[in-house]
DRENPA-3360 file (N, C-alpha, C; in nm, 2 decimals, always signed):
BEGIN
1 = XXXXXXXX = -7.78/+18.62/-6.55/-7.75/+18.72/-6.45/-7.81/+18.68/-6.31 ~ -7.93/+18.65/-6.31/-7.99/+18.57/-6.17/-7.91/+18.48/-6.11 ~ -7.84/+18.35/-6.19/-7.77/+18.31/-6.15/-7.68/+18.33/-6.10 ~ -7.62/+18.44/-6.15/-7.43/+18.49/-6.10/-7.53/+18.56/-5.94 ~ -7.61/+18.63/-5.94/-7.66/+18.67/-5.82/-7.71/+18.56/-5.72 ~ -7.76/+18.42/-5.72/-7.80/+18.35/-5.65/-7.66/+18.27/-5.60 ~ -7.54/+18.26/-5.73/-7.43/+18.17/-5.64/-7.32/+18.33/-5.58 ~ -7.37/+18.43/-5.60/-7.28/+18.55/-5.49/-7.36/+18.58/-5.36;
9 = XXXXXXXX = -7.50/+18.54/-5.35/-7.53/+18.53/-5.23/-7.51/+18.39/-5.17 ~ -7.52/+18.30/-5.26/-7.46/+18.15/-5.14/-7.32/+18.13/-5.09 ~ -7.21/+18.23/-5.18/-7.08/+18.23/-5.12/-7.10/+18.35/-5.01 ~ -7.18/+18.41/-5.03/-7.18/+18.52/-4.88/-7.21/+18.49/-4.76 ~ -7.31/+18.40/-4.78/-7.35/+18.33/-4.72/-7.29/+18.27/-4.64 ~ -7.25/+18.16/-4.69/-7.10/+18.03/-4.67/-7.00/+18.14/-4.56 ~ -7.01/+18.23/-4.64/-6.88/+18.30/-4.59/-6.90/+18.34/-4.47 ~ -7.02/+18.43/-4.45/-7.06/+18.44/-4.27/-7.09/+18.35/-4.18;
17 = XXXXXXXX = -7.07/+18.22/-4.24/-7.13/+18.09/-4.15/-7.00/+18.05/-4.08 ~ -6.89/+18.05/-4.20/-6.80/+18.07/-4.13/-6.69/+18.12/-4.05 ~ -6.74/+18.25/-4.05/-6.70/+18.34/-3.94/-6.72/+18.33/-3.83 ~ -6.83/+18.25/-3.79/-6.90/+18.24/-3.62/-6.82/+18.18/-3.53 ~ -6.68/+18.13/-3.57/-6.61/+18.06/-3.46/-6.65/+17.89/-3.49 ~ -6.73/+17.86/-3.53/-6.74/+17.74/-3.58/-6.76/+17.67/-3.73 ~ -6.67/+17.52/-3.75/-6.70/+17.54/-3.86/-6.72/+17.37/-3.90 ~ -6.75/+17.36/-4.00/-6.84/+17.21/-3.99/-6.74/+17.16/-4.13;
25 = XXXXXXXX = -6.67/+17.04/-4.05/-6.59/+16.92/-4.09/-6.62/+16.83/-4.16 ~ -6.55/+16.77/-4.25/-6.53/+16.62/-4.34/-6.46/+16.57/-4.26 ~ -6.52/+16.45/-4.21/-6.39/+16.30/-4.20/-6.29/+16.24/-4.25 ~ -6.23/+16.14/-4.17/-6.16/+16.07/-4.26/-6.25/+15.99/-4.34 ~ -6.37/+15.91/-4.24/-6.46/+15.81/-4.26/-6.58/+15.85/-4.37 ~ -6.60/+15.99/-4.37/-6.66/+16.06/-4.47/-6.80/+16.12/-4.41 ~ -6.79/+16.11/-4.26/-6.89/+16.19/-4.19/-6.87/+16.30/-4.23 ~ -7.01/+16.40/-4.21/-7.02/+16.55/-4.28/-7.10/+16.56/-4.15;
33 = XXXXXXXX = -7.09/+16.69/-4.19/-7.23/+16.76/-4.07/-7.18/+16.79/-3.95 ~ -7.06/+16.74/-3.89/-7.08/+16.80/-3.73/-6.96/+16.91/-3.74 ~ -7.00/+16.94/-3.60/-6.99/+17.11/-3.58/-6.80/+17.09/-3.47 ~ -6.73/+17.11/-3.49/-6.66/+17.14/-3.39/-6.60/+17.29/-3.37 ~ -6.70/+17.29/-3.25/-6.66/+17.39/-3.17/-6.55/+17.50/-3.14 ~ -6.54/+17.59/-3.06/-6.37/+17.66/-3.05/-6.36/+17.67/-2.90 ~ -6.42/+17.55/-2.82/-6.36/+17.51/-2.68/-6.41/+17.62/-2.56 ~ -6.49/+17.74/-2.60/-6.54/+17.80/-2.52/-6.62/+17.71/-2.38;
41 = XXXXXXXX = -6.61/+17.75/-2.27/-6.70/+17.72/-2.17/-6.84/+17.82/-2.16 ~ -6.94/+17.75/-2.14/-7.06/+17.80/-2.12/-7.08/+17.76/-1.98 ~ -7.10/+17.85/-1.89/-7.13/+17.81/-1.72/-7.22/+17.84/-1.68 ~ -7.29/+17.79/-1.60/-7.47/+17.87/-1.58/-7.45/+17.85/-1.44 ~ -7.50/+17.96/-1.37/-7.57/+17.96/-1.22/-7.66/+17.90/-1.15 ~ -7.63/+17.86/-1.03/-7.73/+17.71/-0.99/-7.85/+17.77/-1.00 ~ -7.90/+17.90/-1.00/-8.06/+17.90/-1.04/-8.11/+17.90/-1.20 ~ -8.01/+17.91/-1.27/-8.02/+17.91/-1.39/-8.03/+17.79/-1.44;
49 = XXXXXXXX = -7.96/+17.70/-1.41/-7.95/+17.52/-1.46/-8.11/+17.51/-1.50 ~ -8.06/+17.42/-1.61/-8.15/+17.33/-1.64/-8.14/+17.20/-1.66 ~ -8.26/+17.14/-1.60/-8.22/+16.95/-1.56/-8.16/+16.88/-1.70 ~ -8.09/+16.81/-1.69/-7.98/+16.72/-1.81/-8.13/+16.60/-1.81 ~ -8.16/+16.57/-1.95/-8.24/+16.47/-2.01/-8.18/+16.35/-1.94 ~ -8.32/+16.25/-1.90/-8.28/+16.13/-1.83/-8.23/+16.00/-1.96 ~ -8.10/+16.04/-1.99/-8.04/+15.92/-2.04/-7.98/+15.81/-2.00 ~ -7.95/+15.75/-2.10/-7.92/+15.62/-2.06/-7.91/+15.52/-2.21;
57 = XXXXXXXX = -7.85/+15.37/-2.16/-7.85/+15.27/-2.26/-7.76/+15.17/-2.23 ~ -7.73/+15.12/-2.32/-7.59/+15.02/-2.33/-7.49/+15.08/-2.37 ~ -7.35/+15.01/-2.29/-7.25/+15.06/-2.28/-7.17/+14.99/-2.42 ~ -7.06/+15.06/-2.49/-7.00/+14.99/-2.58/-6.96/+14.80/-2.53 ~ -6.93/+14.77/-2.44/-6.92/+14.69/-2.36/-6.99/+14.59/-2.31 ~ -7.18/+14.64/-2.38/-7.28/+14.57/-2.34/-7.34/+14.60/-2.21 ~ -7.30/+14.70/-2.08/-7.35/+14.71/-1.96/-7.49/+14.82/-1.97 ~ -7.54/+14.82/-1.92/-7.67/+14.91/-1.89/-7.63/+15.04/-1.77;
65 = XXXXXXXX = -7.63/+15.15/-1.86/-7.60/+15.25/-1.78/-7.67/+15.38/-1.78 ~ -7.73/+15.44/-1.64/-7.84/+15.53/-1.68/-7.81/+15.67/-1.57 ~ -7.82/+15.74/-1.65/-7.78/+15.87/-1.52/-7.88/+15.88/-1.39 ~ -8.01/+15.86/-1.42/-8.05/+15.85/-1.26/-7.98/+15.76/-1.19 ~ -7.91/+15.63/-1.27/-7.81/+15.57/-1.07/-7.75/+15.64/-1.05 ~ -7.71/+15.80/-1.06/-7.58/+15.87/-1.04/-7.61/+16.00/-1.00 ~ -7.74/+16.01/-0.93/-7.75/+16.06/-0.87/-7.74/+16.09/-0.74 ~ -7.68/+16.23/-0.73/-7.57/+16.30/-0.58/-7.46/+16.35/-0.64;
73 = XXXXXXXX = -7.42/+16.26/-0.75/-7.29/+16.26/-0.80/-7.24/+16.37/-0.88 ~ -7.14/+16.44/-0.93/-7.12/+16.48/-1.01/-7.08/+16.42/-1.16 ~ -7.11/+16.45/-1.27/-7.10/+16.35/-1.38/-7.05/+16.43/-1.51 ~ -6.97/+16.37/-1.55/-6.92/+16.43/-1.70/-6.95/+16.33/-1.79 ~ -7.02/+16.43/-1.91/-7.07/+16.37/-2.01/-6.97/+16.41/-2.09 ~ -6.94/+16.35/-2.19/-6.85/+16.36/-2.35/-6.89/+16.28/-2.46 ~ -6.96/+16.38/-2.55/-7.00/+16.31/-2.69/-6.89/+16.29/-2.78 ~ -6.86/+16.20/-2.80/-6.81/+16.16/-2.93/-6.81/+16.08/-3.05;
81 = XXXXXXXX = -6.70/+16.07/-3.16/-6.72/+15.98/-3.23/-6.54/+15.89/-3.28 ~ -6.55/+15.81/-3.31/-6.40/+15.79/-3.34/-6.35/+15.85/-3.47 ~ -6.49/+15.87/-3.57/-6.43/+15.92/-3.70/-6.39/+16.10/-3.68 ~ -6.42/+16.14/-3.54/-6.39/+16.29/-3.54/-6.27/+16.33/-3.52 ~ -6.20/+16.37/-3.61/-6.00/+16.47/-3.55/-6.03/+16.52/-3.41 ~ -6.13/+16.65/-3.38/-6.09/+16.66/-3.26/-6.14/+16.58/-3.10 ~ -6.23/+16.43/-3.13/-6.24/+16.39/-3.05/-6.10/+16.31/-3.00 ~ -6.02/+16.28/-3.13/-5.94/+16.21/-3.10/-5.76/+16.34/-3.06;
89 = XXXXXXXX = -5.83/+16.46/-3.05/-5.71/+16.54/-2.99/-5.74/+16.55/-2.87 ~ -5.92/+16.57/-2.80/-5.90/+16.60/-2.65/-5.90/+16.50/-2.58 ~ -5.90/+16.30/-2.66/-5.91/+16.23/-2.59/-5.82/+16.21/-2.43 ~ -5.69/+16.23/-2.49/-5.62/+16.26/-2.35/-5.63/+16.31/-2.26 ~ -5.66/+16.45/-2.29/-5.70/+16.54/-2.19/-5.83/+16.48/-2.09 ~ -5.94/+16.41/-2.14/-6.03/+16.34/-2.08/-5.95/+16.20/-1.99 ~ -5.87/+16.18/-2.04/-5.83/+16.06/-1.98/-5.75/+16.09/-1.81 ~ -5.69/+16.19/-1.86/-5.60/+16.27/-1.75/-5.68/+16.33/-1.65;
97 = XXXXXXXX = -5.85/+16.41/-1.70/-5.90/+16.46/-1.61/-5.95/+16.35/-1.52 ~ -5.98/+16.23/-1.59/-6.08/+16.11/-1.52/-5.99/+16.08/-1.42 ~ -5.85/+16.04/-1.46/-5.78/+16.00/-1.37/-5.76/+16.10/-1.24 ~ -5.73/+16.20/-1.24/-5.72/+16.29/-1.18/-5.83/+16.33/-1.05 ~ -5.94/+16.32/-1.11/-6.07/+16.32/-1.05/-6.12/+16.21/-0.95 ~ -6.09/+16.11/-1.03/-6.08/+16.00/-0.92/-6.27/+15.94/-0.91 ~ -6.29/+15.85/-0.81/-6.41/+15.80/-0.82/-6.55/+15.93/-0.77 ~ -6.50/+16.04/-0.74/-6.61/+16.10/-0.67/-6.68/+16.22/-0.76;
105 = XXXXXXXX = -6.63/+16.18/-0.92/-6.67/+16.24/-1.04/-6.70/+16.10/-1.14 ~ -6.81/+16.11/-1.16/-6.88/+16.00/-1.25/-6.86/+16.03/-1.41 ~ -6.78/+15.98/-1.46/-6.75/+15.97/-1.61/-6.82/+15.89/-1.71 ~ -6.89/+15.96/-1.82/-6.96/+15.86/-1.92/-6.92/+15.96/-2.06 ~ -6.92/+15.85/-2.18/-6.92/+15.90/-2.32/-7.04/+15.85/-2.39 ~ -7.05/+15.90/-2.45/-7.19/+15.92/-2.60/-7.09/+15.92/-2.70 ~ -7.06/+15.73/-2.74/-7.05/+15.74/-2.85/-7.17/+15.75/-2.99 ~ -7.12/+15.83/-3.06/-7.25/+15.88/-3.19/-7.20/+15.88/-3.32;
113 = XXXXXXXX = -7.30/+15.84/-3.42/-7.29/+15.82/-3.56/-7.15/+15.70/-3.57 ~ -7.14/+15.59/-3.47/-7.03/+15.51/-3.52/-7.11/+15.36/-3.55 ~ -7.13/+15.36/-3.71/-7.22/+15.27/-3.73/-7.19/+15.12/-3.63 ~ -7.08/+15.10/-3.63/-7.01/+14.96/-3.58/-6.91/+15.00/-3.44 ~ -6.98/+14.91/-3.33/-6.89/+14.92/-3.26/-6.71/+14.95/-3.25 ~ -6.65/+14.82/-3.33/-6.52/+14.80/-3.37/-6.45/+14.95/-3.35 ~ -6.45/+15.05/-3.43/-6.38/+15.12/-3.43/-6.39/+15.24/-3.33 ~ -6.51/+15.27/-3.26/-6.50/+15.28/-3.13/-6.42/+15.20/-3.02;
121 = XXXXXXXX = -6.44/+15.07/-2.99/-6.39/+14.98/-2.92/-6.26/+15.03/-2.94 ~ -6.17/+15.05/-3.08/-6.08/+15.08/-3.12/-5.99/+15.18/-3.04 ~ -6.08/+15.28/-3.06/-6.04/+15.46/-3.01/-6.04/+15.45/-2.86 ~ -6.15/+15.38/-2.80/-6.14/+15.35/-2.63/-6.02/+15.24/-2.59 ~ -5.99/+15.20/-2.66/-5.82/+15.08/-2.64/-5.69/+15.19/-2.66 ~ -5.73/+15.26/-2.77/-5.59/+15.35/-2.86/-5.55/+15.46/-2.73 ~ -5.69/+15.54/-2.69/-5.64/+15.62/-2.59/-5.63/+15.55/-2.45 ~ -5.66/+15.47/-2.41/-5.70/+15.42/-2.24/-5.78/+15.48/-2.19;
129 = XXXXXXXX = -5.90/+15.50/-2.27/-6.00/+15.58/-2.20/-6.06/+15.40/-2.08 ~ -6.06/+15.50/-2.01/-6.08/+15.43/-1.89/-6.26/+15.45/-1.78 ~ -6.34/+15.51/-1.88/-6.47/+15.50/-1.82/-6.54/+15.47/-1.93 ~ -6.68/+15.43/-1.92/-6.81/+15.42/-1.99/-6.84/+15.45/-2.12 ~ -6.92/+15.43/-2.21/-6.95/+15.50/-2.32/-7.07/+15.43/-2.37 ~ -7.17/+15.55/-2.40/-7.31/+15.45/-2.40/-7.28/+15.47/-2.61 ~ -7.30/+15.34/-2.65/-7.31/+15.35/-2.79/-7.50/+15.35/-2.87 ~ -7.47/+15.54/-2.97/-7.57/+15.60/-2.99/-7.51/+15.63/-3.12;
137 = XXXXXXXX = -7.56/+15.51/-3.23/-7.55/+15.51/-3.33/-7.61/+15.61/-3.41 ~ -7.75/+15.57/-3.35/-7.83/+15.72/-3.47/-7.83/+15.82/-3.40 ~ -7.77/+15.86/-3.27/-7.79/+15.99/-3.23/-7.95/+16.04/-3.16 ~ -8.03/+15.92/-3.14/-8.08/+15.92/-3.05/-8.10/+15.99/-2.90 ~ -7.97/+15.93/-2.84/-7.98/+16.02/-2.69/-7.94/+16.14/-2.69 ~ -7.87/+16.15/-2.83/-7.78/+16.31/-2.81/-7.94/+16.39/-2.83 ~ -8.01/+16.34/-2.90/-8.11/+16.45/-2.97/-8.19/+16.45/-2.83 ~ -8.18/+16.44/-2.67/-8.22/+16.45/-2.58/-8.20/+16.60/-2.52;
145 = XXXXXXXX = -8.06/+16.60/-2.56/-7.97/+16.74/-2.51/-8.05/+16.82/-2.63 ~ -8.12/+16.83/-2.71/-8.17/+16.97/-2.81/-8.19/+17.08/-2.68 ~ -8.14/+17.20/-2.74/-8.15/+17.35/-2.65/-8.07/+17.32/-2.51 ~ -7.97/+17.20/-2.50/-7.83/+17.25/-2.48/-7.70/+17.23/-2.56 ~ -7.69/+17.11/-2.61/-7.62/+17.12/-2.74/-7.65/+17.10/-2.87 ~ -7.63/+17.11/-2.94/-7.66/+17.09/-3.08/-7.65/+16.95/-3.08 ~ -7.71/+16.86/-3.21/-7.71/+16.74/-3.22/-7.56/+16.74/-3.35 ~ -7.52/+16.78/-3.39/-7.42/+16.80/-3.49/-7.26/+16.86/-3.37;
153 = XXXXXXXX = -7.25/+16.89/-3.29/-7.19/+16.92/-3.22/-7.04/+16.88/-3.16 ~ -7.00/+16.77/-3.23/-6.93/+16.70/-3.16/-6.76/+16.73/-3.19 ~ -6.68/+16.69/-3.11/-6.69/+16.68/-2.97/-6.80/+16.81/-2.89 ~ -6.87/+16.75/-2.77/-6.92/+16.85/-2.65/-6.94/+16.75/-2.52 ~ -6.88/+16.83/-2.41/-6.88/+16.82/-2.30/-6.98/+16.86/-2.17 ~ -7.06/+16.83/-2.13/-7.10/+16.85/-1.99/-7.09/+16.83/-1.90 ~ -7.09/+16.89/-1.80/-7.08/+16.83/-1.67/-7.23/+16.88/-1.56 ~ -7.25/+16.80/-1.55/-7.37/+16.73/-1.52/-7.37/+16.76/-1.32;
161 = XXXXXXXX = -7.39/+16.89/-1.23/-7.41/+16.92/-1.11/-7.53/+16.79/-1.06 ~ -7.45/+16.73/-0.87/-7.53/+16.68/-0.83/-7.68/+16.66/-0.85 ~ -7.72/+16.74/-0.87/-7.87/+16.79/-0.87/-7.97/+16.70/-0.96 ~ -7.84/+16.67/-1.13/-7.90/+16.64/-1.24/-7.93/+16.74/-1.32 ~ -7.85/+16.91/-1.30/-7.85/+16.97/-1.38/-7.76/+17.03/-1.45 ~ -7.74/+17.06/-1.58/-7.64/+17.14/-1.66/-7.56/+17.18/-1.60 ~ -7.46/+17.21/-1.56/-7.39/+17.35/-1.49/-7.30/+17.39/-1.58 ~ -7.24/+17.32/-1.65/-7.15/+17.39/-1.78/-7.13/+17.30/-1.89;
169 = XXXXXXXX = -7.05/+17.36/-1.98/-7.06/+17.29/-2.10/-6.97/+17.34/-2.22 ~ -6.90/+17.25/-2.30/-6.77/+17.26/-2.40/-6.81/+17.21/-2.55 ~ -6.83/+17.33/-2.59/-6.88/+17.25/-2.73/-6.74/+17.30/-2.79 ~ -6.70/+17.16/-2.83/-6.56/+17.14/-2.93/-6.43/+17.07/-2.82 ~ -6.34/+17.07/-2.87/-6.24/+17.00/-2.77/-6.22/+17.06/-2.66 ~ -6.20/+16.98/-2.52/-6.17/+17.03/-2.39/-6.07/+17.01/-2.33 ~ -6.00/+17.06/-2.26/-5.85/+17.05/-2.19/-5.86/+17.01/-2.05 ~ -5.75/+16.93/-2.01/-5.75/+16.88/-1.89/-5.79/+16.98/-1.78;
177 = XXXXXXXX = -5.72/+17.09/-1.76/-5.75/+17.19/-1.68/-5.88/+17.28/-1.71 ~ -5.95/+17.31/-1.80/-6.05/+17.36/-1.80/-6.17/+17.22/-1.74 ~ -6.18/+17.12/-1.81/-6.26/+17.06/-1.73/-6.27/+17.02/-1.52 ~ -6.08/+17.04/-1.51/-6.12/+17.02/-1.40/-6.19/+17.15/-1.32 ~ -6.15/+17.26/-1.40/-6.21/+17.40/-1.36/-6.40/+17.41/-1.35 ~ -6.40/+17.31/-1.47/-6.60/+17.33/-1.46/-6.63/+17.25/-1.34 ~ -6.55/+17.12/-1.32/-6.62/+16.99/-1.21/-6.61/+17.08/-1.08 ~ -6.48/+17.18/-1.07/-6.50/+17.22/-0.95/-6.61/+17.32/-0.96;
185 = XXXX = -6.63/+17.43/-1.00/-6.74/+17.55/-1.02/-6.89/+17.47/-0.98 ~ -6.91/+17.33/-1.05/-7.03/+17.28/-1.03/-7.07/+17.19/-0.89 ~ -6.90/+17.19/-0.84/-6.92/+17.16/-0.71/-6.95/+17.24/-0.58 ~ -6.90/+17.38/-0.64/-6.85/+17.49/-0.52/-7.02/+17.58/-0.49;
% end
């Protein structure tokens, strides 16, 4: 009898977790644990920002790349991984916004949890992503962002106001037009 009561509270359980709008995925690759999102924008007011953790590292590519050079700038971050479905649904939409945006918006990715470069390198050739990606195997830099995004999060997006602080943010896949919507807000 305890039992039947301990597994009807863990399906109750289960069952309100999944209610929240988000819900946490199996791979193809057999990652577990991350969270994607339902593409909401979180926007904050320039007195409200809070400064974006000073990251940085090596680029899939081997280059050294660190958000303080990019400072003045505006900057979009995107976490992802190649083994995620919906990283590889908003890749386009990132691709279109970068293009779009042009050089006076600084573009970088967090690749995470991709034990081996290869199939990243893969995902950055398959879509033409065409900017940066610092590779963050254990999830290291992401666990910088704690108390703005979750470290299980992925896909999430920020964009990163001149200043070096937050101004908005996409946890789960993002659309061409809503990102260009946050770069401008964090401009205006």
């Amino acid at each position: 009898m305890r039992r039947t009561a301990v597994v009807v509270a863990a399906v109750a359980l289960l069952a309100t977790a999944c209610s929240s709008g988000e819900s946490t995925n199996e791979n193809r690759s057999g990652q577990t644990g991350f969270v994607s999102g339902n593409g909401n924008v979180s926007s904050f007011a320039a007195a409200d920002r809070k400064p974006a953790p000073d990251f940085g590292g090596d680029t899939l590519d081997g280059k050294a790349w660190k958000l303080a050079d990019h400072k003045g700038k505006v900057v979009v971050l995107n976490v992802w991984g190649s083994w995620c479905p919906p990283c590889r649904k908003e890749a386009p939409d990132l691709v279109a916004a970068h293009q779009q945006l042009g050089a006076g918006v600084e573009f970088i990715g967090l690749n995470t949890r991709d034990l081996d470069k290869a199939p990243a390198k893969k995902f950055v050739q398959e879509f033409g992503v065409g900017f940066p990606s610092l590779y963050d195997p254990s999830g290291k830099q992401l666990l910088g962002f704690r108390g703005q995004i979750s470290p299980s999060s992925i896909p999430s997006t920020l964009v990163i106001d001149k200043d070096g602080k937050v101004a908005s943010r996409v946890i789960g896949s993002v659309t061409t037009q809503t990102l260009l919507g946050m770069v401008k807000d964090a401009t205006g």
